[in-house]
N, C-alpha and C positions, 0 to 999 in steps of 0.2 A: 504494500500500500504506500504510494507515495504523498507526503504533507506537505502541504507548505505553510507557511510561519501564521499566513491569516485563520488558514483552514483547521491548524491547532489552537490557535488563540478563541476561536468564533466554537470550536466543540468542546475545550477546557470552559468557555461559559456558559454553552447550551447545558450540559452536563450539571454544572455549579449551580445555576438556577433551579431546573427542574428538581437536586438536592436538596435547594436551601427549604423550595416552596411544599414535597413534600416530608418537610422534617426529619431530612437526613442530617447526616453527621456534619457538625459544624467545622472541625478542624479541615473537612476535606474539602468543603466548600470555601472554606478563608483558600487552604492552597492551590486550589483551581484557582479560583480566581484570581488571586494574586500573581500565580504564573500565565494568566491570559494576559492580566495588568502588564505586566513588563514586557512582552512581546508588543503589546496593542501600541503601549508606550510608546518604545523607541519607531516603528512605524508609522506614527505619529508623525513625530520630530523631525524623521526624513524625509515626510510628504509636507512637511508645513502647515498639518493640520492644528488651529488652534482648539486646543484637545480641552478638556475639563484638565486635566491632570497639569497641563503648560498654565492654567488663571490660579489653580489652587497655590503652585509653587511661588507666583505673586505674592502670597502671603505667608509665605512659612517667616520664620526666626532667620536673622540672619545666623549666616554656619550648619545649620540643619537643610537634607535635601529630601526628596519626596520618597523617594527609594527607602529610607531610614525609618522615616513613619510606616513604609509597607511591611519593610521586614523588620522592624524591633517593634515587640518583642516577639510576636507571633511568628510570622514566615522562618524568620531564620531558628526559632525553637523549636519547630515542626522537624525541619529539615537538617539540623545538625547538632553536636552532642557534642565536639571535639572539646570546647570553651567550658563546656559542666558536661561533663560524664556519668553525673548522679541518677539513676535514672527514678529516683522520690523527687527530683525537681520539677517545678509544675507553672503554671502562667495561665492569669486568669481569660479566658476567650467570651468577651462582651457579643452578644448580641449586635449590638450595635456598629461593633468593629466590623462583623460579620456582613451587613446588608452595606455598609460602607466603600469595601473594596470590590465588593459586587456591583456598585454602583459606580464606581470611580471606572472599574473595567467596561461595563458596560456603555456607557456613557462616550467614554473614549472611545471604543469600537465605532458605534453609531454616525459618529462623527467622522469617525476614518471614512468607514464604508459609507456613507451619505443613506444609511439605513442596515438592517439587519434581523437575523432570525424572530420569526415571532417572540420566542423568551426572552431574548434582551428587548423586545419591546415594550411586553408583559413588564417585566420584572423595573423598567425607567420607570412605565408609568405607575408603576405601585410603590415605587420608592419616593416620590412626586407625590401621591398623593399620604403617605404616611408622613413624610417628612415637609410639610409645606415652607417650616419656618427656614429652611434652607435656600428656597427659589429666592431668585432677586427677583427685582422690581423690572428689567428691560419686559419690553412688549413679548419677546418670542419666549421666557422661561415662563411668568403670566399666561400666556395660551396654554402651554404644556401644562400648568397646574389645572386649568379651569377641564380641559381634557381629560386630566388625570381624574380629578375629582368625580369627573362622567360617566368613568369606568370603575371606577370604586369608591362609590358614595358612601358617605357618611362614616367611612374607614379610620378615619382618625381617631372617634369613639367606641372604636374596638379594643378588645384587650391584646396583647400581642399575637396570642396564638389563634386569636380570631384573624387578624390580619394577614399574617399566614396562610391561613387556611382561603381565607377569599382572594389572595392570590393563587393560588392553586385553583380555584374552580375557573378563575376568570383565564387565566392559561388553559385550561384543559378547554373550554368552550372555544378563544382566539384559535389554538391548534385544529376545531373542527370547523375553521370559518373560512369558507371557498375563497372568499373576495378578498380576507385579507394575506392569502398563501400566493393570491395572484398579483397584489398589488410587485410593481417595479424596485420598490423599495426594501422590501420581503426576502431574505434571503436563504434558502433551504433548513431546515431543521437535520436534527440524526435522525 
């Protein structure tokens, strides 16, 4: 089977998503993601795409780089041991961190691709609509909330695993929706 860099980046998130939403394991979906993230990344950078991930480093701390926030403490505790060998050493995995770098890949992807598989569709706009207080105020992230909000209403006064869960139905229903597997913008599922 041959891959290429997009086609692992675009199946490391289809994958991650479909996990996160039905309530699979969260360490695997932080490194899915995270390893979609840094492929999507630098593809990015060398197409000139103004990526979510190029406005966020706008605002890091000076001295700190975005890569750092990915992988510390999660990514690189997943993936290596060398640094603490204990294996009773442990790091706490937020939820929160969890639909973050989910978003952060997804979001980027979108943007490469000028669109993308139904679950990273799914999964922006439900991250959009649970997390409003993050949109800014320009005209086109406002449309995506008011959208968002269309597709899962009243989400915000859910408990988390309600939220979840109406992400998962609202994917499952997009996956059997003719017109949006055809839209130009749509890009193949697994």
């Amino acid at each position: 089977m041959r891959v290429t860099k997009i086609d692992a980046a675009r199946r490391q998130l289809i994958t991650a998503i479909r996990l996160f939403f039905d309530g699979g394991d969260r360490v695997s979906v932080y490194s899915l993601a995270s390893n979609a993230w840094e492929v999507v990344d630098v593809l990015c950078t060398s197409a000139g795409v103004e990526s979510f991930s190029k406005q966020a480093r706008e605002n890091l701390p000076a001295g700190h780089t975005l890569k750092y926030y990915i992988n510390e403490p999660y990514r690189n505790f997943f993936k290596h041991a060398e640094q603490d060998p204990n294996p009773d050493s442990s790091v706490e995995l937020r939820e929160a961190n969890v639909a973050a770098i989910l978003f952060l890949a997804v979001e980027d992807y979108i943007r490469l691709r000028q669109g993308g598989p139904i679950e990273a569709q799914v999964f922006q706009a439900w991250f959009i609509a649970v997390f409003p207080e993050k949109i800014t105020d320009e005209p086109v992230a406002q449309s995506q909330l008011e959208s968002a909000k269309l597709a899962f209403p009243d989400i915000a006064t859910l408990a988390a695993s309600d939220r979840i869960e109406m992400g998962r139905r609202v994917l499952e229903a997009a996956r059997r929706d003719s017109a949006l597997a055809a839209d130009p913008k749509t890009e193949p599922s697994l």
